[in-house]
C-alpha positions as CSV (number, residue, x, y, z in Angstrom):
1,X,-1.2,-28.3,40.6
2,X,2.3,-28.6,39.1
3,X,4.7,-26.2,40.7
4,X,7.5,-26.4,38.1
5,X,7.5,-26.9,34.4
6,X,9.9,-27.9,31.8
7,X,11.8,-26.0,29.1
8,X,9.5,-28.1,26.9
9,X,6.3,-27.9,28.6
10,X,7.0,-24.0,28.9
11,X,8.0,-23.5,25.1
12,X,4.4,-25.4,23.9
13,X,2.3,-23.5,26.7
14,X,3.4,-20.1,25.4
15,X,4.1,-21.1,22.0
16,X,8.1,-19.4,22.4
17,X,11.1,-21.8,21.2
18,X,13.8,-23.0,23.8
19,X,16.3,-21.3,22.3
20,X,14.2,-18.3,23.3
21,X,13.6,-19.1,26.7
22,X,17.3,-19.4,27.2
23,X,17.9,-16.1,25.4
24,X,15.6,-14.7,28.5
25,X,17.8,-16.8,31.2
26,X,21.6,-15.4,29.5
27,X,19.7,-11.8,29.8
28,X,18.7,-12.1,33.4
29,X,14.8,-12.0,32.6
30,X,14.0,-16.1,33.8
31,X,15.7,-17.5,36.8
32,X,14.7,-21.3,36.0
33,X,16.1,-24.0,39.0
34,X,18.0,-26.7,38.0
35,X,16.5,-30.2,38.6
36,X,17.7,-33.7,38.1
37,X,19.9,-34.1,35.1
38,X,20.1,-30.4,35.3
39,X,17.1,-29.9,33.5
40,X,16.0,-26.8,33.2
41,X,12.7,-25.7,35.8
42,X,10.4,-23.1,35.5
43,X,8.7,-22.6,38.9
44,X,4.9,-21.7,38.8
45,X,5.9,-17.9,39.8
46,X,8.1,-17.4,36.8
47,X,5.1,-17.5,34.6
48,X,3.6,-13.9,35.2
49,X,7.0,-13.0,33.5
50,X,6.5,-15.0,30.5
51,X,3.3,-13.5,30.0
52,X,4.5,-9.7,30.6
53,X,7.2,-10.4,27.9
54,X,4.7,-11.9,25.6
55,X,2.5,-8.8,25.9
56,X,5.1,-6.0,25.4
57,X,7.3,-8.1,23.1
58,X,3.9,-8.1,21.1
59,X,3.5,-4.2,21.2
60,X,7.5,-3.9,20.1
61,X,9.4,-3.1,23.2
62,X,12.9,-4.1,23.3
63,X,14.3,-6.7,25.7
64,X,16.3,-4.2,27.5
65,X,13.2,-2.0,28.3
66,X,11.7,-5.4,29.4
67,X,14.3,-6.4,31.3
68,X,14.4,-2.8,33.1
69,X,10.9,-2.9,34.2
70,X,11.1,-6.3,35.5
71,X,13.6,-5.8,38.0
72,X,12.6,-2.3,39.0
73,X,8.6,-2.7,39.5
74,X,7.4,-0.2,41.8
75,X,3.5,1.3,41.1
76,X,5.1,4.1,39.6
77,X,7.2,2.2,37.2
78,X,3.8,0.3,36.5
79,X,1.9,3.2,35.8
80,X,4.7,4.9,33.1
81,X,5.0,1.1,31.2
82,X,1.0,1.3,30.9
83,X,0.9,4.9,29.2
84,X,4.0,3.8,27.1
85,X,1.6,0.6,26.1
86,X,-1.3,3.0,25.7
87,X,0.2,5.1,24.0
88,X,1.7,2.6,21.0
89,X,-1.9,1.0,20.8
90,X,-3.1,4.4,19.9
91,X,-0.7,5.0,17.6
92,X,-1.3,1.7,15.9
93,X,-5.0,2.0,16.2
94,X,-3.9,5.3,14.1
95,X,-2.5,3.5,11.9
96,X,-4.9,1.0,11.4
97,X,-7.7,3.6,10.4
98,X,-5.8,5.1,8.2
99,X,-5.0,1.7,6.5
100,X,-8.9,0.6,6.6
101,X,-9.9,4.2,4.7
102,X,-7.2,3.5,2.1
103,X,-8.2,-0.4,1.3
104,X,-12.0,1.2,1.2
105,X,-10.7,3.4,-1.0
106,X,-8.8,1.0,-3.3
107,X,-11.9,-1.5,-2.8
108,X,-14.3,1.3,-4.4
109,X,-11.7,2.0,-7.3
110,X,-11.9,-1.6,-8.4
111,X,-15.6,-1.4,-8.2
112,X,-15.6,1.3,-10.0
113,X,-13.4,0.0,-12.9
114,X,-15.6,-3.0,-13.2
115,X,-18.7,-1.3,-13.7
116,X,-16.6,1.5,-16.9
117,X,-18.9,1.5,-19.9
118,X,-16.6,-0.3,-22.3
119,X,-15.8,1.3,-25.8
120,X,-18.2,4.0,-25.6
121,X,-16.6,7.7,-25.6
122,X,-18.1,10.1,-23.3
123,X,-18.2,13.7,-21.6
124,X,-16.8,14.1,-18.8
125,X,-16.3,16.9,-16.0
126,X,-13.7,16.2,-13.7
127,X,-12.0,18.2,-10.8
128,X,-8.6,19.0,-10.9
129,X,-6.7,15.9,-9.4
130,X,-3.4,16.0,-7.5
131,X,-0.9,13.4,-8.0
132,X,3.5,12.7,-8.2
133,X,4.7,12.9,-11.6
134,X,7.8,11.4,-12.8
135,X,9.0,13.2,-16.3
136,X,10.7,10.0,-17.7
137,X,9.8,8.3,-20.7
138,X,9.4,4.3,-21.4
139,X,8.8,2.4,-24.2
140,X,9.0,-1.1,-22.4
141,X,6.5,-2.7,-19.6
142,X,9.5,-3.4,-17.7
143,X,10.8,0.4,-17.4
144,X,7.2,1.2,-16.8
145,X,7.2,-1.4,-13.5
146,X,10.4,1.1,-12.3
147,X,8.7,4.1,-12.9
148,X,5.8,2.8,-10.7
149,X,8.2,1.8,-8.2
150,X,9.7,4.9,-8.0
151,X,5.8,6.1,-7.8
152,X,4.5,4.2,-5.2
153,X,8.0,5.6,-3.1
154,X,6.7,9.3,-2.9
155,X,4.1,8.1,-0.2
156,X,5.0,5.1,1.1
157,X,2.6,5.0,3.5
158,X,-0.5,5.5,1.6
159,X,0.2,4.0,-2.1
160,X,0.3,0.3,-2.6
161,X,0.5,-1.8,-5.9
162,X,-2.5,-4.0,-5.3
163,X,-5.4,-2.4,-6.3
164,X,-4.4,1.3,-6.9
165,X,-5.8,2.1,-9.8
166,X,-4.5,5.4,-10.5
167,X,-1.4,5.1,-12.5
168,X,-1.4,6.8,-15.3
169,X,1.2,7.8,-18.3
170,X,1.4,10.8,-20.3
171,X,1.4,10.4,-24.2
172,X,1.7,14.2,-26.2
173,X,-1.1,15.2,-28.6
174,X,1.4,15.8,-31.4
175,X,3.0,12.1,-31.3
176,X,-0.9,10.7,-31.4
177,X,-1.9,12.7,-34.1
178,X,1.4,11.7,-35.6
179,X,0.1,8.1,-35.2
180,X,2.7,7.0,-32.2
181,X,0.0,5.9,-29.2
182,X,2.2,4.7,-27.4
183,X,5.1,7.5,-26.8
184,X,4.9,8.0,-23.1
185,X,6.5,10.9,-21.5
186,X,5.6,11.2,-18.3
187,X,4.0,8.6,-15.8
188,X,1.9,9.6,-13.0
189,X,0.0,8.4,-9.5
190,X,-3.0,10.2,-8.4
191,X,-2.3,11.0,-4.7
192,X,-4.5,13.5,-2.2
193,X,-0.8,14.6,-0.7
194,X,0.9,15.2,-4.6
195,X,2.5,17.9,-5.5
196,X,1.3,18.3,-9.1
197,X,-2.3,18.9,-10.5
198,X,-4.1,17.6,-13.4
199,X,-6.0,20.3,-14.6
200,X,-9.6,20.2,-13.6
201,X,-12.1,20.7,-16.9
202,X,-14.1,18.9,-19.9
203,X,-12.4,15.6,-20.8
204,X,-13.6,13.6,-23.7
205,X,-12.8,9.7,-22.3
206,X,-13.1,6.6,-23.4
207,X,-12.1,2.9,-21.5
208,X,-11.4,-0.3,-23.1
209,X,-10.6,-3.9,-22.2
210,X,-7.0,-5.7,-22.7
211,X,-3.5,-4.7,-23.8
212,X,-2.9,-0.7,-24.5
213,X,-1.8,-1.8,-28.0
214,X,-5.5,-0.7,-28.7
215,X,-4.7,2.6,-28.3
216,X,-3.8,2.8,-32.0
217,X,-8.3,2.0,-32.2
218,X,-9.4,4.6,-29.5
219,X,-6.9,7.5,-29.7
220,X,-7.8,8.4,-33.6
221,X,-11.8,7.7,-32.0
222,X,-11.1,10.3,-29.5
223,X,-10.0,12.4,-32.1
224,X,-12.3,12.2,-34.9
225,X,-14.9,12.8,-32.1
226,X,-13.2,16.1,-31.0
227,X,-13.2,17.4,-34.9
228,X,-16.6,16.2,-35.2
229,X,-18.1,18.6,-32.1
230,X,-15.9,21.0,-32.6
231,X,-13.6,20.7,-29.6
232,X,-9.8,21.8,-29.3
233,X,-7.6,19.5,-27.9
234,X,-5.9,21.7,-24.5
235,X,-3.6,19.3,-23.3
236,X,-1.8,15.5,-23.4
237,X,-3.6,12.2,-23.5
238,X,-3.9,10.4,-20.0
239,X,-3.7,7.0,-19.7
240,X,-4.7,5.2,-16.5
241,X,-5.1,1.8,-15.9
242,X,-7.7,1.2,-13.8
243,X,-6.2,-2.9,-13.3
244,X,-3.7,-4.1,-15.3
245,X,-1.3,-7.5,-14.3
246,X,-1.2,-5.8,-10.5
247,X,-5.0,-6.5,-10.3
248,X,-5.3,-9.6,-12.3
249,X,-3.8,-12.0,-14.7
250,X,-5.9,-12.3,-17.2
251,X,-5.4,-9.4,-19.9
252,X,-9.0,-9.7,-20.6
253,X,-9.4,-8.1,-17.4
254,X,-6.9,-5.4,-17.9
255,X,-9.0,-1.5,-18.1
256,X,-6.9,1.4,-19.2
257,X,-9.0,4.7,-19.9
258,X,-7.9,7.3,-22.0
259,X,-9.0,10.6,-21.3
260,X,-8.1,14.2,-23.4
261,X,-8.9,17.6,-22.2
262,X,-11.0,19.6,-24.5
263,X,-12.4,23.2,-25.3
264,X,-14.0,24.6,-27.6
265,X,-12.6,26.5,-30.8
């Protein structure tokens, strides 16, 4: 068995570039000997380092805190840099959870969406639904991508552009009836942790494949349907894309729903 090893042999066994290995040499970390031509060798023994730097380099630890616990092992020492290790794998396994339950909750949202009855109005009974809210109108797709930005910031670590779902904007009752579908007000992102609430109640809704100019077909739908049983209108129209160019890029695959809050007179 090989006793020493060169730079090169010891970069492709551990898959770490030479420049790194000499980085770890200038900080005091490897000791490699010098051999003929003053090539670089690593003996047999400096390999246990390599692999302790690989593993906490991997978990995020600085090369100062490597380089600290290297030359000051004692079982101690040993014992405090496993709970520190233990301790950022539980965190990241924390993490990680609540990651998985967010994607499963995105995944359902698309499945969802693909099985919305298309075109057909309906009753519905939702429970009041928490979101952020920015109160900023748009009138261009490109302001609306800012707004979502802006969005997506108020929980960075739970919303996420692919496959949300639950963006909405905000489009008054009187600029609808008016004949203006598409005068947004507000725009909105349906979050557990927001600080606003959409009021829980009767909603008349409808969904509908491709771009939202079809709201000028479905809004006066909605309406005529609210005259025709009778019910007020008691608050804004919501639009929500359930996938939109985020999701995919065919329009055909675009779902916005419209919902309305309704009572009766």
């Amino acid at each position: 068995m090989k006793h020493y090893y060169r730079i090169g042999e010891i970069s492709q066994l551990y898959n770490i570039g030479p420049d790194s290995l000499r980085y770890y040499e200038k900080l005091g970390i490897l000791k490699p000997h010098r051999g003929e031509n003053d090539y670089r060798m690593y003996h047999i023994h400096d390999l246990w380092r390599l692999n302790v730097i690989r593993d906490l380099r991997e978990l995020g630890f600085s090369m100062e805190r490597i380089r600290e616990y290297l030359d000051n092992r004692s079982l101690s020492n040993t014992e405090n840099m496993l709970q520190e290790e233990l301790d950022i794998i539980r965190e990241r396994m924390k993490s990680l959870e609540t990651l998985q339950s967010n994607i499963e909750d995105r995944l359902d949202i698309i499945r969802d969406a693909i099985r919305q009855p298309i075109g057909v109005i309906e009753e519905k009974t939702l429970p009041a639904r928490r979101c952020h809210t920015i109160h900023a109108g748009y009138s261009q797709d490109e302001e609306m991508d800012m707004l979502i930005k802006q969005l997506l910031n108020k929980n960075k670590d739970k919303l996420y552009i692919i496959g949300n779902n639950r963006i909405g904007s905000v489009i008054p009752v009187d600029s609808a009836a008016a004949g203006d579908y598409r005068n947004y007000t507000d725009v909105f992102i349906i979050d557990k942790s927001g600080e606003d609430v959409i009021e829980p109640g009767n909603y008349l809704s409808v969904s509908y494949r491709g771009d939202c100019a079809q709201n000028a077909d479905y809004i006066p739908k909605l309406l005529a349907y609210a005259k025709e049983h009778g019910y007020s209108l008691q608050g804004p129209f919501l639009e929500l894309l359930w996938t939109d160019i985020h999701q995919a890029v065919e329009e055909k695959e675009h779902i916005t729903e419209l919902q309305i809050k309704i009572g009766h007179d």
